[in-house]
Every structure is written in C-alpha cells, then in structure tokens.
N, CA and C of each residue as an Amber inpcrd file, in Angstrom:
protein
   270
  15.1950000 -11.2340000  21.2020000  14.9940000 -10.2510000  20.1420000
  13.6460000  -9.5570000  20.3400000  13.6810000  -8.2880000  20.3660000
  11.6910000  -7.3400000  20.3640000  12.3130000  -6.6530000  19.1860000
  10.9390000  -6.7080000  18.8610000  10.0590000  -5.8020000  17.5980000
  10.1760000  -4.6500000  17.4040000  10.0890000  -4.6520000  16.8930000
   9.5250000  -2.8480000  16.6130000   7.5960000  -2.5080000  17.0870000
   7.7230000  -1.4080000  18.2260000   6.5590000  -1.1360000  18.2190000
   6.3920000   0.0390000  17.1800000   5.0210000   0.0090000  16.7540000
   4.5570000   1.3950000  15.5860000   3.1190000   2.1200000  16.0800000
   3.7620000   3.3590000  15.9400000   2.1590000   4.0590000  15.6430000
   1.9230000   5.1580000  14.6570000   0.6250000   4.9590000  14.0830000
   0.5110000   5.3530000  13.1900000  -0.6220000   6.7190000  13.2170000
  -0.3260000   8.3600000  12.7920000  -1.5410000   9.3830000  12.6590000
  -1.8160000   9.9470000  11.8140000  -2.7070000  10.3370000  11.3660000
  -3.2900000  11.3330000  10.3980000  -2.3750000  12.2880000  10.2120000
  -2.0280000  12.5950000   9.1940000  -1.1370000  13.9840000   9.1070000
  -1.9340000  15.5290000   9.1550000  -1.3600000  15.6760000  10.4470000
  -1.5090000  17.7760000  10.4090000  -0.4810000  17.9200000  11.3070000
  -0.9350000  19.0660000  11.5330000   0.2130000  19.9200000  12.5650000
   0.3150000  19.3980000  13.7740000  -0.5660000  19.1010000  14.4650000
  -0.7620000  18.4320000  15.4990000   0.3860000  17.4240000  15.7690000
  -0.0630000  16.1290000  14.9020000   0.5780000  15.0010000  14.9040000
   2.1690000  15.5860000  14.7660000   2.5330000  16.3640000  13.5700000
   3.3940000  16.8170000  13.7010000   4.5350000  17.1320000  15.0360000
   3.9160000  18.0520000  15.7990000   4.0810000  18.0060000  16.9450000
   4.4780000  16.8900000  17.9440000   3.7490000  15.9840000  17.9200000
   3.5340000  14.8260000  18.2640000   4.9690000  13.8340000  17.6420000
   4.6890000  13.7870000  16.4250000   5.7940000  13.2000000  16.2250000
   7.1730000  13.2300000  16.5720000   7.2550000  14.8760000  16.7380000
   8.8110000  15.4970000  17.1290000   8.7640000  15.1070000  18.5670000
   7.7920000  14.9540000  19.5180000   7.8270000  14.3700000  21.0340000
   8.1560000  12.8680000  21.3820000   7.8520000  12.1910000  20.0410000
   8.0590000  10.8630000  20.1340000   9.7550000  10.5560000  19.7700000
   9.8740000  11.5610000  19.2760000  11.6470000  10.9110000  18.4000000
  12.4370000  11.7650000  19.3830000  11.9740000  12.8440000  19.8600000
  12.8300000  13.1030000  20.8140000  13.0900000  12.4650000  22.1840000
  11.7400000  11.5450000  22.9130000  11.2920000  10.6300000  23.8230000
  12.3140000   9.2570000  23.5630000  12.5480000   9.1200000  22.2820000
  12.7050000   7.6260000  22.3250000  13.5920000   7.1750000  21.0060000
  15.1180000   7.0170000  21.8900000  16.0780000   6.9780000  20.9740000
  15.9210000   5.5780000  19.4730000  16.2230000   5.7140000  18.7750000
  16.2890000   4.9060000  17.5090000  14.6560000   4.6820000  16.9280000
  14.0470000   6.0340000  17.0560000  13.0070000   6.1490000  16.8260000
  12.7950000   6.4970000  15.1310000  12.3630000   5.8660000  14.4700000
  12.3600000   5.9480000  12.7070000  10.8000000   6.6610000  12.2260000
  10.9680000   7.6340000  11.1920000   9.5800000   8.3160000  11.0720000
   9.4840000   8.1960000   9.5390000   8.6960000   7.6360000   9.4390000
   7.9930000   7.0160000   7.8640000   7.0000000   8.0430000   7.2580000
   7.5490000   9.0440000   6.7680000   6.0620000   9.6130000   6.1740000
   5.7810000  10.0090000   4.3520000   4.6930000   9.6640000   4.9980000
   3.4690000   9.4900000   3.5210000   2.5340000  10.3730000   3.3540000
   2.1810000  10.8710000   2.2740000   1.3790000  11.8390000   1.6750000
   0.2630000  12.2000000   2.6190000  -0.3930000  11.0410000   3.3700000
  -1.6050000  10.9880000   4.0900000  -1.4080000  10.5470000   5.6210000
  -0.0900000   9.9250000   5.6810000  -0.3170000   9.5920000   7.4910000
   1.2430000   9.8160000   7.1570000   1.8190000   9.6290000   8.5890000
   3.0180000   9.6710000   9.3510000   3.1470000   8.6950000  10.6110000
   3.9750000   7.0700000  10.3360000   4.4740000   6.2570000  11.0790000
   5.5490000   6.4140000  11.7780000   5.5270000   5.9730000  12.9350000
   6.5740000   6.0690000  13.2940000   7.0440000   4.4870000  14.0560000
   8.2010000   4.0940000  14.1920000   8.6650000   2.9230000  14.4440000
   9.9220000   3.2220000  15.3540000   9.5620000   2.3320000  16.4470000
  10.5410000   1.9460000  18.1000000  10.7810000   0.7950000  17.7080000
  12.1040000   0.6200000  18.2720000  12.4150000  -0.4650000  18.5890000
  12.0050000  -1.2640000  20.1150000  11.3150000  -2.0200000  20.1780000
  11.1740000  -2.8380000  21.9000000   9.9370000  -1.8240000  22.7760000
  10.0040000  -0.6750000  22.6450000   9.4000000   0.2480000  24.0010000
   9.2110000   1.3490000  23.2460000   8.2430000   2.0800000  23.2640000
   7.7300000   3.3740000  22.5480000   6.9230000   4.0100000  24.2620000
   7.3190000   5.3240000  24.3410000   7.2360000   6.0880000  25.2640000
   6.3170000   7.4220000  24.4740000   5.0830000   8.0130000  24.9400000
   4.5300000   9.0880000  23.9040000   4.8380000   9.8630000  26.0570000
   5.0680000  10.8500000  25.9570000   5.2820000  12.0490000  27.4070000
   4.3800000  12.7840000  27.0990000   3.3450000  12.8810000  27.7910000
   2.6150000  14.2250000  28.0010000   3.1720000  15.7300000  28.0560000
   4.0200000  15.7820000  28.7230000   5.3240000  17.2770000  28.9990000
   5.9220000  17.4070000  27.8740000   6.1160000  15.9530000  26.8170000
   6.9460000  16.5380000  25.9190000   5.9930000  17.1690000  24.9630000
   5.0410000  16.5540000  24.5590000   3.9610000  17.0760000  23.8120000
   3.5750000  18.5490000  23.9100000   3.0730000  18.9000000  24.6360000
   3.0120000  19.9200000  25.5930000   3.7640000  20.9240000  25.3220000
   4.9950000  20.8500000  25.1420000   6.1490000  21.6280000  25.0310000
   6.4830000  21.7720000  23.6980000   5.4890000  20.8330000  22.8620000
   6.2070000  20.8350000  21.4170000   4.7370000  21.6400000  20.9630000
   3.6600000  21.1750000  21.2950000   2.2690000  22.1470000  21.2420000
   2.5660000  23.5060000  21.2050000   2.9040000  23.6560000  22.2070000
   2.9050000  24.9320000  22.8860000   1.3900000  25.0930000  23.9580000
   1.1450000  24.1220000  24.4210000  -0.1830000  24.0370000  25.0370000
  -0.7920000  22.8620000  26.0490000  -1.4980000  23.0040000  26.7590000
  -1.6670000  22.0340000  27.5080000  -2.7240000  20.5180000  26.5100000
  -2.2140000  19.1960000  26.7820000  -2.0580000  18.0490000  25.8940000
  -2.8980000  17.0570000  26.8280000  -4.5990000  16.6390000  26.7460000
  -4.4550000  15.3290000  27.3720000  -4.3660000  14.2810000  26.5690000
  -3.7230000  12.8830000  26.6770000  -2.9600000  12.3480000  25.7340000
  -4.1150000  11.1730000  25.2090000  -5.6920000  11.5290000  25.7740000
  -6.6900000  11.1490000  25.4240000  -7.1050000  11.8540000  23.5530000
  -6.6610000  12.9770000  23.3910000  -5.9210000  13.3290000  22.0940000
  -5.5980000  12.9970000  21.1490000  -4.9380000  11.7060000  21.8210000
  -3.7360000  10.9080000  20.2660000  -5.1360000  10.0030000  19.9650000
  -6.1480000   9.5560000  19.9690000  -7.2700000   9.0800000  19.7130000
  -7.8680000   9.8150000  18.3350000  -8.2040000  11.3810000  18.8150000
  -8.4370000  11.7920000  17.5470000  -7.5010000  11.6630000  16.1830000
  -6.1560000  11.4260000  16.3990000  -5.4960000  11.3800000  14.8950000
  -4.6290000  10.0790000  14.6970000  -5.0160000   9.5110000  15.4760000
  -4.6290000   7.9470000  15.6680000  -5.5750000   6.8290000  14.4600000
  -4.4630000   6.3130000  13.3950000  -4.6140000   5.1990000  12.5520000
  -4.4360000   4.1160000  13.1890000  -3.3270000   3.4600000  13.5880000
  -3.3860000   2.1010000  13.9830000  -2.1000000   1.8790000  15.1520000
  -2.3310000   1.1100000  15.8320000  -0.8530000   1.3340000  17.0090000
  -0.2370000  -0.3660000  17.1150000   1.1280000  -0.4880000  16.8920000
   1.3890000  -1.9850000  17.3360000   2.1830000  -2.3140000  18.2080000
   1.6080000  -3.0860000  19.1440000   2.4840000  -2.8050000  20.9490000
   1.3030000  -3.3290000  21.7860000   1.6070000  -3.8620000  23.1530000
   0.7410000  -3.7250000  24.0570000   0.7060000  -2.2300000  24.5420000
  -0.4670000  -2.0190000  24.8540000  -0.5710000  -0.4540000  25.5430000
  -0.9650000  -0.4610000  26.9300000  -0.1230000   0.8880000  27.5120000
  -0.1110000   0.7600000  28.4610000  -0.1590000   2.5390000  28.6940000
  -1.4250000   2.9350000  29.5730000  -1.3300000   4.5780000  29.2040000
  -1.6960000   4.7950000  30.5340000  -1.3280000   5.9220000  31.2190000
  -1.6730000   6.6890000  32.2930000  -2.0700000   7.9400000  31.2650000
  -2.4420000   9.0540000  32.9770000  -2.5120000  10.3180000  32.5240000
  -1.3920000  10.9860000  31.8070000   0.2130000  10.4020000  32.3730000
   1.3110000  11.3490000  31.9070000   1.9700000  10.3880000  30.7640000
   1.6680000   9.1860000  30.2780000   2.4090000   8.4170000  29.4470000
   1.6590000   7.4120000  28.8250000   1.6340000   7.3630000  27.4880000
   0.8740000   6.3590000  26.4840000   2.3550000   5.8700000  26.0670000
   2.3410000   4.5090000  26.6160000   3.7060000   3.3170000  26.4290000
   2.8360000   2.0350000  25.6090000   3.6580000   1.8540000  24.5240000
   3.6300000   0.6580000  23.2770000   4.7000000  -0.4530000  23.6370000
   4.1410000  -1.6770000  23.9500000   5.8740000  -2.2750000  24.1440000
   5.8650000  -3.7860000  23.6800000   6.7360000  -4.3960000  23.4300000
   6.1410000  -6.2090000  23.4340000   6.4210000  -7.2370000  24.3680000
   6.9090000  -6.0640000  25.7130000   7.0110000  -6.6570000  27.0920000
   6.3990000  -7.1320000  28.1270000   6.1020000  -8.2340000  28.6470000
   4.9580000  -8.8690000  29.2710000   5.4380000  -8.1330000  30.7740000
C-alpha cells in the first residue's frame, strides 16, 4: 500500500498554473483548495514537469520557483533541472 504524496502553495496565479501542470502530469491527482493555500494530493508518485509548467505559464519556469510559493511538501524529494518528483519509494 503507498500514501499519498502532498504539496502544498500559497495561492496566486502562479501556483495556479502550477497546479493545472500537476493534475494534468499525474493521474488521480486531488486539489484541495482553501481561502489561503491550494493542496494538492498523489497517490504513491507526484511528478511537478518543467515543460508542463512552462506551457501552462506561458513562460520559461526554473522549478527552483516552486520554493517561492511552496508551504509544505510530503514525499521523499527527488528534483533535477526538468522534474521535482515526491514519492514514498525507496
């Protein structure tokens, strides 16, 4: 049985963005939002794509970024340049 990985951002447009890259990235992806932040919850493996971001921006994305509107993340992390991955896979 795995978890649910979560991450959690500040709400603006941005994240916004962001969010629509994550649920489109990563099927059975659930989006929790609240007056002040916006969660989102994976099951097992959370995938954030640089390209998808990017494309949902409308702009070029380094994913050093999700730092500025980033609340809290639950997952091991695992990030390159093109992919910030959440997972509870050893």
């Amino acid at each position: 049985m795995s978890s649910n990985t979560f991450i959690a951002f500040q709400k603006n447009e941005d994240t916004r963005c962001i969010v629509e890259a994550i649920v489109d990235d990563n099927p059975g992806a659930v989006v929790v939002d609240q007056p002040a932040m916006v969660k989102v919850d994976v099951p097992g493996r959370m995938v954030i794509k640089r390209t998808t971001v990017e494309e949902k921006l409308g702009r070029e994305f380094d994913l050093q970024e999700l730092q500025v509107h980033l609340i809290t993340i639950s997952g091991h992390l695992d990030e390159t340049d093109d992919e910030f991955c959440l997972s509870w896979e050893q």
